[in-house]
N, C-alpha and C positions, 0 to 999 in steps of 0.2 A: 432413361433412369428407372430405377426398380423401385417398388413400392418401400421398401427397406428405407432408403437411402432420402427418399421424399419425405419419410416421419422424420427423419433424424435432420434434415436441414427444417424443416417446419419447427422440430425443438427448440433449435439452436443451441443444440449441447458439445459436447466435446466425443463426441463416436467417431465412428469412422469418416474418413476426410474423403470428398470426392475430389480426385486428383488433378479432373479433366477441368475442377471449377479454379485450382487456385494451385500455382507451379511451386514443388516444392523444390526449397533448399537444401541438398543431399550435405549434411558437414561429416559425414565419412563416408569414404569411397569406398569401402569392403576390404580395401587391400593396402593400407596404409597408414599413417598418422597424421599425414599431411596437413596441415590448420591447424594441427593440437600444439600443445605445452605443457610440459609435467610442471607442479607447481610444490612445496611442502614437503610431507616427508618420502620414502625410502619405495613406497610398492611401487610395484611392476607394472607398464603396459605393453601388450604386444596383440598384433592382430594374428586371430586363426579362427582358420573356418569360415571368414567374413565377416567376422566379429572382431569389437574392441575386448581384449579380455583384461580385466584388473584382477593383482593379488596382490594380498596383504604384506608388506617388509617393515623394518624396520624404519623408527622414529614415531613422526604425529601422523595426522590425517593427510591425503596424498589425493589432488585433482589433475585431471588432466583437464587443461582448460582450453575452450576454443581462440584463436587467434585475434578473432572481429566481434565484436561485442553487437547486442540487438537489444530490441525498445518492444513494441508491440509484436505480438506473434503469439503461433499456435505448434508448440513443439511436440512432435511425437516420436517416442520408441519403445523397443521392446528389450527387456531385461529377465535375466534369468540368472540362478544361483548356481553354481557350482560347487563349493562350498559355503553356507550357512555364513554369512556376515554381514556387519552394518553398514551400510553406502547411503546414498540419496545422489541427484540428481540439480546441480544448483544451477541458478540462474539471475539472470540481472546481477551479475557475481562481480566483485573487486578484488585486488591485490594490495597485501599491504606489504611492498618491493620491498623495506627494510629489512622484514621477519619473514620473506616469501609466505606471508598468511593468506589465506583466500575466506572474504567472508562475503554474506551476501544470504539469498534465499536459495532453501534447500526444500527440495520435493523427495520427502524419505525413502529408505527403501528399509525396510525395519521387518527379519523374519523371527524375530523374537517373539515371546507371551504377547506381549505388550500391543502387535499389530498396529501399528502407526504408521503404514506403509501407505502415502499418499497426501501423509500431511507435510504441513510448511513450518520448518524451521529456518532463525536467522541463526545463519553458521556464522561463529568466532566475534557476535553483537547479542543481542535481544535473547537469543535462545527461543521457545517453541511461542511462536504465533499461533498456529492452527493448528494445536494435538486432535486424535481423535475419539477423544474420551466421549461415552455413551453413541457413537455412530456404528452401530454393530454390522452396517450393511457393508461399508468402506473398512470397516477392520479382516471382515472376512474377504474380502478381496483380491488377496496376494495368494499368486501361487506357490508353496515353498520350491514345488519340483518342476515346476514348466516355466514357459516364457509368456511375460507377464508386458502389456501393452500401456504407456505412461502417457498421457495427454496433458500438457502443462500449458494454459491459454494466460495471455496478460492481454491485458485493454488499461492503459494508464493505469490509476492507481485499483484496478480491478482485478483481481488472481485468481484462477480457479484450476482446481484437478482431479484428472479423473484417472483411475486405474481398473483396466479389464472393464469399461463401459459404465463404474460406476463411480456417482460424483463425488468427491473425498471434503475438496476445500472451496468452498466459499468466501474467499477473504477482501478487503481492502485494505490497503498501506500505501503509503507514503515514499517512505524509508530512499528507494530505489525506480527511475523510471526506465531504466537502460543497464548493460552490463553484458559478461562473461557467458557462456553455456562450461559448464565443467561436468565432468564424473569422480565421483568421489570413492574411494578408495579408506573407509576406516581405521583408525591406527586399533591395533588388537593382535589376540594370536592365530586368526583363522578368518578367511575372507576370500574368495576366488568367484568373480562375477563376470558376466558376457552381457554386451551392450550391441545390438545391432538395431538396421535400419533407422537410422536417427538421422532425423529430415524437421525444415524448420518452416512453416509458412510465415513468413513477414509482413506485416502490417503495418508499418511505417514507426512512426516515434511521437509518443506524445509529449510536451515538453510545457515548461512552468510560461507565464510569460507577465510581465510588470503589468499592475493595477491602478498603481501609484507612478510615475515616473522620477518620482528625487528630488523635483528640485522648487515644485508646487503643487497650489490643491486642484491644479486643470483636471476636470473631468468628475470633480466632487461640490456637492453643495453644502453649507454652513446650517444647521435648524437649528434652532431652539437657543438655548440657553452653554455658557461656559466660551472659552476659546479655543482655536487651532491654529498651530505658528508651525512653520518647517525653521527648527532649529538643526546645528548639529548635524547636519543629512539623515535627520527623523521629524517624521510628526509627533508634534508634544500638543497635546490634550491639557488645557488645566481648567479649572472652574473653584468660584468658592463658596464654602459650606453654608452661606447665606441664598445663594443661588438658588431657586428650587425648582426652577423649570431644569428638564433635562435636555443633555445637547447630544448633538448627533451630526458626524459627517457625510455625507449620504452619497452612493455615487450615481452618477446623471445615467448608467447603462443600467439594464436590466440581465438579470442572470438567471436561466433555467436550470441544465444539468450542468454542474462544474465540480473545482475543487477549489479551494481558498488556503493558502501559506500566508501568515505573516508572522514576523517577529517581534514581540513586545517588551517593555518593562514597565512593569507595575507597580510606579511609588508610593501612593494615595488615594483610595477611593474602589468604588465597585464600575467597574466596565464592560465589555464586551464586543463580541466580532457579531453585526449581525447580517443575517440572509436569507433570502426570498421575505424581502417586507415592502410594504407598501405604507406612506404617509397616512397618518390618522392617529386615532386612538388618545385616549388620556395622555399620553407621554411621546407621544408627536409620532410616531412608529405604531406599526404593530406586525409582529412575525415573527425567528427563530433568531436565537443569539446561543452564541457558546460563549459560556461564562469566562470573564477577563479578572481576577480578583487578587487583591495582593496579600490572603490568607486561607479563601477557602474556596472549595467551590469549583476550582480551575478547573477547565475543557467542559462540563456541564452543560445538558442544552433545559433552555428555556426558552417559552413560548408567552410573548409578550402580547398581550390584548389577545390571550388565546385560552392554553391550556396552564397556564406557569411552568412549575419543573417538569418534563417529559422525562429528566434522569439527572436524577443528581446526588453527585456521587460522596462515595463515604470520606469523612475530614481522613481516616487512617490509607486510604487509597491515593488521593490527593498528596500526600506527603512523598509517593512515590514516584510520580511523575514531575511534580511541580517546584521552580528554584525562586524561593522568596528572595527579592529584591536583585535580580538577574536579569539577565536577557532569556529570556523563554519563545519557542517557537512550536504553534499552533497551526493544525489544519486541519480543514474543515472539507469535507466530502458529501455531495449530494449528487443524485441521479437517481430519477424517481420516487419513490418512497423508502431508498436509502441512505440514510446520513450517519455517517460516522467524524467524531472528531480524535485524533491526537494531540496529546502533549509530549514534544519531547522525544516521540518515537513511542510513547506508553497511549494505547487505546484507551480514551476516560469516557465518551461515550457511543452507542450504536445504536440505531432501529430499522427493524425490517419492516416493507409496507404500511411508512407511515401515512395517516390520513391529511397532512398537513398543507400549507403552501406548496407549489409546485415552482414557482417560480418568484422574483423579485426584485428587489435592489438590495447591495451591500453596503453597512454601514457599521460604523464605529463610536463609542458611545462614551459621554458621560455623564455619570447620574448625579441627576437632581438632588439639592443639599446634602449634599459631601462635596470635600474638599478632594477635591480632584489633581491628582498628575501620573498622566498615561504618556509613553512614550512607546511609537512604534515606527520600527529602522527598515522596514519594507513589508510591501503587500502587493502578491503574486497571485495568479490563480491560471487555470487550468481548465481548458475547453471540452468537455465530456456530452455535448449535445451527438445524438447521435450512438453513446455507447449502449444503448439496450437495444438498437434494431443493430446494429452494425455487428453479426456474432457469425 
């Protein structure tokens, strides 16, 4: 191995792949289409030169989608313009067979002012997660006239990409742990792109798995003050505003690097999802919660017996993620010194290297004098031990 190639796996970034470390998946063979599907509107694919080449036709946006769908992985290829037009790159991708729509996460390809070439949009959902407004290194990036090298790595809810060696996105979501590989074909009046060497290393699949099992509180403890009943096929939370100790259902395992799903409804009272806590403190807990609230406040983290609010978010933001007196569904991301929470699919809060907990128990809460009624219809989470050495 050459000294090159030693830096770049000591990184653990997205450069060039040693090929003798890890077999890749060739999903075109230079001379055919075989694994693929056109999906949408009207443009062209056809292979020349060894190349997949797309052009722009009529109707909408037009993918050619791969056949078998993938979870974790490290996809690379090279793209180049032929004509000047909009495409991306999507992945973890779905079909919606009624409208042959294809939506899902898209890694741009954008030779416009605008240079966004490498960020993450949700095609035909959310729209742009990851633009790359003030990253001047990753806008100057793209070649308009050469062929231009795309690195698209997932680890569970972890995303990141690079183009021509340099790092673009940074992200965490949710949304999608598995899907499609497509190319994407923009509807417009000009578009003609070449896609080659496109190879996929597979990393296997991360998946959700129950926290809660349905049908009791096995594997949770009762603290403090209020009630916990499995009604309904939900845990319903009540307590009354006389009450003043707070309650908490705590669960008997400890949690390092993970993710946290669950789904709530919030009829009464102030709540929360919490994580990496250990028993103590004034209010029988103390450690991180993302706020549970049935007016304000939603996906917020707070730091109990700690620092209070770490972020909390504006009442006009709130309004846009959060369905008052709904089922709403929340997740919580941690690995490392990063945690991020959704509402909804809408990012309500994130921090990079935080100084915090590293680890804990998860619990669910309700607070002391209020009148309390929480209901929550499942709680899943997700095994990320291992994803910062594992690159």
């Amino acid at each position: 191995m050459n000294v090159l190639w030693i830096l770049v796996v000591l990184a653990g970034g997205g450069g060039p792949v040693d090929e003798t470390d890890e077999k890749a998946r060739m999903l075109f063979d230079g001379k055919s289409l075989s694994g693929w599907e056109k999906h949408g509107g009207g443009a062209s694919y056809k292979v020349e030169e060894g190349c997949i080449v797309g052009e722009v036709g009529p109707g909408s946006n037009t993918f050619l989608c791969t056949e078998k769908t993938f979870g974790d992985f490290k996809l690379v290829l090279d793209v180049k313009l032929d004509v000047p037009g909009n495409s991306g790159i999507q992945f973890r991708s779905h079909l919606r067979k009624d409208k042959d729509r294809v939506f899902g996460y898209q890694c741009e390809i954008d030779p416009s002012d605008r240079a966004w070439s490498g960020g993450v949009y949700d095609e035909g959902r959310r729209g742009w997660l990851a633009p790359l407004e003030g990253k001047e290194d990753a806008r100057k990036a793209f070649r308009k006239d050469g062929w231009n090298e795309y690195v698209i790595e997932t680890r569970g809810p972890w995303i990141q990409t690079w183009l021509n060696g340099v790092q673009c996105v940074d992200l965490v979501d949710t949304a999608d742990l598995e899907g499609f590989i497509a190319l994407q074909v923009h509807s417009g009046k000009a578009g003609r792109l070449r896609w080659k060497n496109v190879r996929l290393y597979d990393r296997g699949q991360t998946s959700w798995q129950p926290l809660w099992n349905g049908t009791d509180l096995s594997g949770f403890n009762v603290r403090g003050g209020g009630e916990w009943k499995i009604e309904d096929g939900a845990i319903h939370g009540t307590c009354a505003k006389d009450e003043k100790r707070h309650g908490h259902l705590v669960s008997e395992r400890r949690f390092g690097d993970f993710a946290l799903r669950v789904k709530y409804k919030s009829v009464k009272g102030n709540s929360g999802l919490y994580f990496r806590i250990d028993e103590g403190g004034g209010v029988g807990v103390k450690g991180f919660q993302a706020e549970i609230d049935p007016n304000k406040d939603a996906g917020g983290l707070y730091e109990t017996g700690g620092r209070a609010w770490v972020v909390k978010p504006k009442p006009e933001d709130v309004k846009k993620w959060y369905k008052p007196g709904e089922w709403n569904e929340m997740t919580v991301v941690a690995f490392g010194g990063r945690v991020v929470v959704h509402v909804n699919g809408k990012k309500s809060a994130e921090l990079f290297d935080d100084p915090g907990r590293a680890e804990g128990h998860v619990a669910l809460q309700l607070h002391g004098g209020q009148a309390m009624d929480i209901w929550f219809s499942s709680l899943e989470w997700m095994d990320l031990s291992g994803i910062l050495s594992n690159r």
